[in-house]
VMD Tcl script that builds the backbone (N, CA, C; Angstrom):
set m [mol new atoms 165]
animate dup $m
set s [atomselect $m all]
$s set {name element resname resid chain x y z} {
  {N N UNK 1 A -30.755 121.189 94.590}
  {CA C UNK 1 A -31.529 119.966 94.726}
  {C C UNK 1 A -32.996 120.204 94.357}
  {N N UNK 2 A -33.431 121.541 94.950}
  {CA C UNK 2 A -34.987 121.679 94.316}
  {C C UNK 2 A -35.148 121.521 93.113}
  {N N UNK 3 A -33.996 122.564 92.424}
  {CA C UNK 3 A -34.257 122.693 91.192}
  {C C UNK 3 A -34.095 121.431 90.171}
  {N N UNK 4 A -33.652 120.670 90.576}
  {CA C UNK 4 A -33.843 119.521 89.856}
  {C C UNK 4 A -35.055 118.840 90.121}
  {N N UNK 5 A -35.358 118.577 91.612}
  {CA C UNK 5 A -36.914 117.635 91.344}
  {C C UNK 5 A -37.782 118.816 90.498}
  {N N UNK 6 A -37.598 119.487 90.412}
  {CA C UNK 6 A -38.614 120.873 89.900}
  {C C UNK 6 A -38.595 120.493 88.332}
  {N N UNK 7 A -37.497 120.442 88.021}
  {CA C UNK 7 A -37.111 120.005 86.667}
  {C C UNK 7 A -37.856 118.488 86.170}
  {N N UNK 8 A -37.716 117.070 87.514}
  {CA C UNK 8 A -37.709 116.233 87.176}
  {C C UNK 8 A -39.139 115.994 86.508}
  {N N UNK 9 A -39.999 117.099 87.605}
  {CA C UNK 9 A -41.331 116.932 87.699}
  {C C UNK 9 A -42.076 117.133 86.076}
  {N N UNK 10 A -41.403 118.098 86.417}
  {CA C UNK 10 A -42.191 118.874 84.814}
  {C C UNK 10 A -41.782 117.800 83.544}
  {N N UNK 11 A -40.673 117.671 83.568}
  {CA C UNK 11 A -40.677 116.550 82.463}
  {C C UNK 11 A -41.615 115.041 82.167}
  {N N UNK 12 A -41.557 114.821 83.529}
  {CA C UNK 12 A -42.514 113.497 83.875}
  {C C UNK 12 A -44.088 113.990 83.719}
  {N N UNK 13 A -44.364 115.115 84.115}
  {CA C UNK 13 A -45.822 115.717 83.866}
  {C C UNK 13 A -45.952 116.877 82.341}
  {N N UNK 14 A -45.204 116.563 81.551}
  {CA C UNK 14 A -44.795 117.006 80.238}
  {C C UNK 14 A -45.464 115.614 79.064}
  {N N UNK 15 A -46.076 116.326 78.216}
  {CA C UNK 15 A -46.637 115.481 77.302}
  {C C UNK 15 A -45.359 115.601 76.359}
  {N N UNK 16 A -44.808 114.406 75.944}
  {CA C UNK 16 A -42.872 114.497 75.317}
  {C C UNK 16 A -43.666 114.456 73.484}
  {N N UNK 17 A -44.824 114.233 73.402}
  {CA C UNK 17 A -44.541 113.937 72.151}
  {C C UNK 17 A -45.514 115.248 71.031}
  {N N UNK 18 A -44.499 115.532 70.134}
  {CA C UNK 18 A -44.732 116.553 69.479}
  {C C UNK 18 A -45.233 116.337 68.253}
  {N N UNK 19 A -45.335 115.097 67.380}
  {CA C UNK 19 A -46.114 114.758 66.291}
  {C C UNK 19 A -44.980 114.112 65.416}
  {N N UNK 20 A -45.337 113.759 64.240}
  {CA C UNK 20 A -44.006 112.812 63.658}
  {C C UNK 20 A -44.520 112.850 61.921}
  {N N UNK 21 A -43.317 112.393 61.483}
  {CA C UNK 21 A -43.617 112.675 59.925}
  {C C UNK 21 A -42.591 111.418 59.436}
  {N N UNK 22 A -42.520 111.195 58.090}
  {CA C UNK 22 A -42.312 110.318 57.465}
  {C C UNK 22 A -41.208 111.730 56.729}
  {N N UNK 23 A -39.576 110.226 55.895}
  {CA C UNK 23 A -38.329 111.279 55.419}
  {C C UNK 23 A -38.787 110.468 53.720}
  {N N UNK 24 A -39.086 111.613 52.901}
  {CA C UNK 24 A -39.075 111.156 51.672}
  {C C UNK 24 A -37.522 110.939 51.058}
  {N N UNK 25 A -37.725 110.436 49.760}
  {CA C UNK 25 A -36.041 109.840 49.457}
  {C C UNK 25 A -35.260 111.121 49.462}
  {N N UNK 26 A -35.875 112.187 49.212}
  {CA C UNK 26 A -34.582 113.576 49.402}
  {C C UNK 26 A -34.434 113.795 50.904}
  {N N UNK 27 A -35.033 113.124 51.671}
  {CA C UNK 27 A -34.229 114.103 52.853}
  {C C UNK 27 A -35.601 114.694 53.787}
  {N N UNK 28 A -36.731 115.188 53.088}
  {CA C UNK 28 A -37.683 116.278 53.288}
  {C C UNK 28 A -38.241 115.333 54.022}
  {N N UNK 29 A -39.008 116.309 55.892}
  {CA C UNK 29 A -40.170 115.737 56.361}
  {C C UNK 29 A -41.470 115.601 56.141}
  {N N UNK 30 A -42.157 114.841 55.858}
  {CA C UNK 30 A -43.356 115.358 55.599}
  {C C UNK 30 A -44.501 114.949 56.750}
  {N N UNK 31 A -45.196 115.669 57.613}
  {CA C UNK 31 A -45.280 115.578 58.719}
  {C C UNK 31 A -47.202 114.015 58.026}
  {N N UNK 32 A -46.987 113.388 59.402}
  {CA C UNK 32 A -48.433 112.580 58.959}
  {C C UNK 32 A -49.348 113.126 59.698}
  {N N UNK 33 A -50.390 113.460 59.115}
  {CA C UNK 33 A -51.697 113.674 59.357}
  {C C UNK 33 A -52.765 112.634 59.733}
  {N N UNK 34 A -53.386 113.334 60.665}
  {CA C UNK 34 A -54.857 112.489 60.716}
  {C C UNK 34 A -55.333 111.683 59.448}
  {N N UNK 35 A -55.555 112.525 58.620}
  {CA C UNK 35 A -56.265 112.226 57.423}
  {C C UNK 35 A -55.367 111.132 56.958}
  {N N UNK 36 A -53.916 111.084 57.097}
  {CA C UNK 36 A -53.437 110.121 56.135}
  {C C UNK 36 A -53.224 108.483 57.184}
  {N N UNK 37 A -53.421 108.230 58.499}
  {CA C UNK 37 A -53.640 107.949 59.197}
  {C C UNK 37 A -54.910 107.042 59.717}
  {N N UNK 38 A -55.910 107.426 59.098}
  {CA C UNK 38 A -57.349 106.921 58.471}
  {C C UNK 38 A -57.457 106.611 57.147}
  {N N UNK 39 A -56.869 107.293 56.344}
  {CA C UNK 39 A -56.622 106.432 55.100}
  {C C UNK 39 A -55.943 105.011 55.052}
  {N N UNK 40 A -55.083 104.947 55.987}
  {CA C UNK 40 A -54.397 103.487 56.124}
  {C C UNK 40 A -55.112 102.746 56.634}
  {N N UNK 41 A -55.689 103.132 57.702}
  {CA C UNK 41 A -56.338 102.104 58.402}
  {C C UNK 41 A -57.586 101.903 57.804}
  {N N UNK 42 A -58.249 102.095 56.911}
  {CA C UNK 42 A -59.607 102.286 55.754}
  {C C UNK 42 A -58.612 100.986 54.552}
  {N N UNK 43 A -57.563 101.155 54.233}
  {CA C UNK 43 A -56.904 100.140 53.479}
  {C C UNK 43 A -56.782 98.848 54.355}
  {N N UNK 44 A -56.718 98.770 55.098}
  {CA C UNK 44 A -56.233 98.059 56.224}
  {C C UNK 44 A -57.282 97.154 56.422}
  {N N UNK 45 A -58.602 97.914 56.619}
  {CA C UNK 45 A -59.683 96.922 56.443}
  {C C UNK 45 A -60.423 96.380 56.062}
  {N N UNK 46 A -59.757 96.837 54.605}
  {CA C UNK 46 A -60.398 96.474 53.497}
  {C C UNK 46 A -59.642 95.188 53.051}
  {N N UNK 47 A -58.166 94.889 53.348}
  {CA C UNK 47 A -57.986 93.914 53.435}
  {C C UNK 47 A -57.930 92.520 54.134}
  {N N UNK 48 A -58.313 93.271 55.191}
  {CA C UNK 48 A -58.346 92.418 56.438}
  {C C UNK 48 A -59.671 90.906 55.937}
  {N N UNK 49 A -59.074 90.231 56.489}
  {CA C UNK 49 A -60.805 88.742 56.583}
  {C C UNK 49 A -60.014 88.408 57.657}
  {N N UNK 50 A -61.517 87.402 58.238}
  {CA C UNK 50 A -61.429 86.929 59.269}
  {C C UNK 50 A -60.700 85.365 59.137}
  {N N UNK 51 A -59.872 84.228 60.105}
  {CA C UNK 51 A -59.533 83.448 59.970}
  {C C UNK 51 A -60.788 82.532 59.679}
  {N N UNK 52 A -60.130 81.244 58.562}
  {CA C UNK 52 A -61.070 80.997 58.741}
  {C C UNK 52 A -61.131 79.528 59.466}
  {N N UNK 53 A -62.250 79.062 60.115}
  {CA C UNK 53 A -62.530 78.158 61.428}
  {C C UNK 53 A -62.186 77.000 61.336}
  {N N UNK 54 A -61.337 76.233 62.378}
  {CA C UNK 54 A -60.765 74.915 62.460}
  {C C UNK 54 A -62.223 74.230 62.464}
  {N N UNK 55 A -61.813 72.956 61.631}
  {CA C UNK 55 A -63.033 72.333 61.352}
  {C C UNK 55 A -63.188 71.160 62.383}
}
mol reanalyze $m
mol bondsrecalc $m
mol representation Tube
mol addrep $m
């Protein structure tokens, strides 16, 4: 019984996430970066405008 809340704990006080990547058409991960991450969002607001105002 300990050993399970012992277990439960650590998982719940465990950071679960290990980083993530994008599957190109072969198969291959290619992990995303910061850098590519800020590049989107730099596109992102470059397209962005504001609505524009009910008259």
């Amino acid at each position: 019984m300990q050993a399970t809340e012992n277990l439960m704990t650590a998982v719940l006080n465990s950071n679960p996430f290990q980083g993530a990547a994008l599957l190109d058409e072969h198969g291959r991960e290619i992990p995303i970066t910061e850098e590519m991450i800020v590049h989107a969002c730099d596109e992102l607001m470059k397209q962005w405008h504001f609505p524009r105002q009910a008259a």
